[in-house]
N, C-alpha and C positions, 0 to 999 in steps of 0.2 A: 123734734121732741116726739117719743112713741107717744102716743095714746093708751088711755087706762083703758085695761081688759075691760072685756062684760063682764054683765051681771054670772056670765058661767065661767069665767076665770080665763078668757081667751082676749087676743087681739082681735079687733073689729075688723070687717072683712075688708080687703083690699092688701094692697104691697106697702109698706113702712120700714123705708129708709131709715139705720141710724148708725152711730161709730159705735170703734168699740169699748170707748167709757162707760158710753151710756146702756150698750147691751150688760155690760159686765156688772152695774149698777142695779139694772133691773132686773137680768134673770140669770148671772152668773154668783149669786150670794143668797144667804139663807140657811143651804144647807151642805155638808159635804158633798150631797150627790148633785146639786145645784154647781159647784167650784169646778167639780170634777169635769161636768158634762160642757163644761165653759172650756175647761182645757183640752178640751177634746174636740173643742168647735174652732178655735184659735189655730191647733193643730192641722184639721181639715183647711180649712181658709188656708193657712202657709202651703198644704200640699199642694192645692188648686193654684194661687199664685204665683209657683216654681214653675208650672206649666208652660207661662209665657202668655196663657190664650181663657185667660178667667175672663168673663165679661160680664156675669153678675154670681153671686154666692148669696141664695133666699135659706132662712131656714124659718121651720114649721112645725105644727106638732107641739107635743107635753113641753119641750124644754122654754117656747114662746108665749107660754100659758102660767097662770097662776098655783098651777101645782107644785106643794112643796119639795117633791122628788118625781122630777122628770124622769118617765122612762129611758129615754135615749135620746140620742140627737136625729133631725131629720133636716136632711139638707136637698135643693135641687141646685144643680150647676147648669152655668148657660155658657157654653164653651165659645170660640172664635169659630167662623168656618172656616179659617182653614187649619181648625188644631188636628191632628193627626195621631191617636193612639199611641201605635206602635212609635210616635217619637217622642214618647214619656217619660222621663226618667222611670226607674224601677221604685222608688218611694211613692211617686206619683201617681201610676199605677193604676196602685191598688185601690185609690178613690174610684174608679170607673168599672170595678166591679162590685157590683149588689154582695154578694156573700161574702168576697173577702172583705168589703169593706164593713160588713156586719162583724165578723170575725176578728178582724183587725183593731179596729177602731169604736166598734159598739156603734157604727152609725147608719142610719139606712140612708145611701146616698144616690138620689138621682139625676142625672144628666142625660146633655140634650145639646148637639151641634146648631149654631145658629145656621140658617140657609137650609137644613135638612125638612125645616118645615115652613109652612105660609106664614103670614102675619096672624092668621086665624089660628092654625094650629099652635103658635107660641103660645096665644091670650088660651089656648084649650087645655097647653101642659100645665103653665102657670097655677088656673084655674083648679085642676083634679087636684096640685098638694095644699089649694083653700079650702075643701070640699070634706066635712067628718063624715064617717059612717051613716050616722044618720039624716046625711043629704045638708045641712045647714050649712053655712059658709063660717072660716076662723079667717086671721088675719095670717101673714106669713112675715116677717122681716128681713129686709134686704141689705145686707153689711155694704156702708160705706167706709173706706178704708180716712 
């Protein structure tokens, strides 16, 4: 079960597991852009798990937070080591580019090969999409299917 935001309308800091009833329940309703940006997160998730090589889907940001129209989706992927680009379907793609997938998808999507970094450097990626502007830590949530 997630956790109720803070007192500033975000998930508490650390990673929170949950499916997708209960994302969809919590911050996929309210408002059309709330529906919309849920469909657009379902969508991301299917692109990612056509891949073959998903091995975690966190997402972060306005849409995990209390605000009643999220600006956009923000997603970090944790790929397989051995997924391989260039053997992506062409739908699939376009997740593993920043601009198209801003363009495409309205989502700012970042990824990251397991093995391409330490145990450290994972806990370091993780960490920068809990990290707001102003240095404080938010929570991020991790789809389990």
């Amino acid at each position: 079960m997630l956790p109720a935001v803070t007192a500033t309308g975000e998930l508490p800091p650390g990673i929170h597991p949950a499916g997708w009833d209960e994302i969809e329940k919590r911050f996929g309703r309210g408002s059309e852009t709330r529906v919309r940006a849920f469909g657009r997160l379902r969508l991301l998730h299917e692109l990612a798990v056509r891949t073959g090589f998903l091995v975690r889907f966190l997402v972060f940001g306005s849409f995990v937070s209390g605000a009643p129209e999220p600006r956009d989706v923000d997603v970090a992927l944790v790929m397989a080591e051995d997924f391989r680009l260039e053997d992506t379907g062409r739908e699939s793609r376009t997740l593993f580019s920043h601009p198209d997938a801003e363009a495409r998808f309205g989502a700012s999507v970042f990824w990251v090969r397991q093995g391409m970094q330490t145990e450290e450097g994972m806990r370091e990626f993780l960490e920068t999409w809990q990290m707001k502007r102003d240095g404080t830590l938010r929570g991020m949530l991790e789809v389990k299917p």
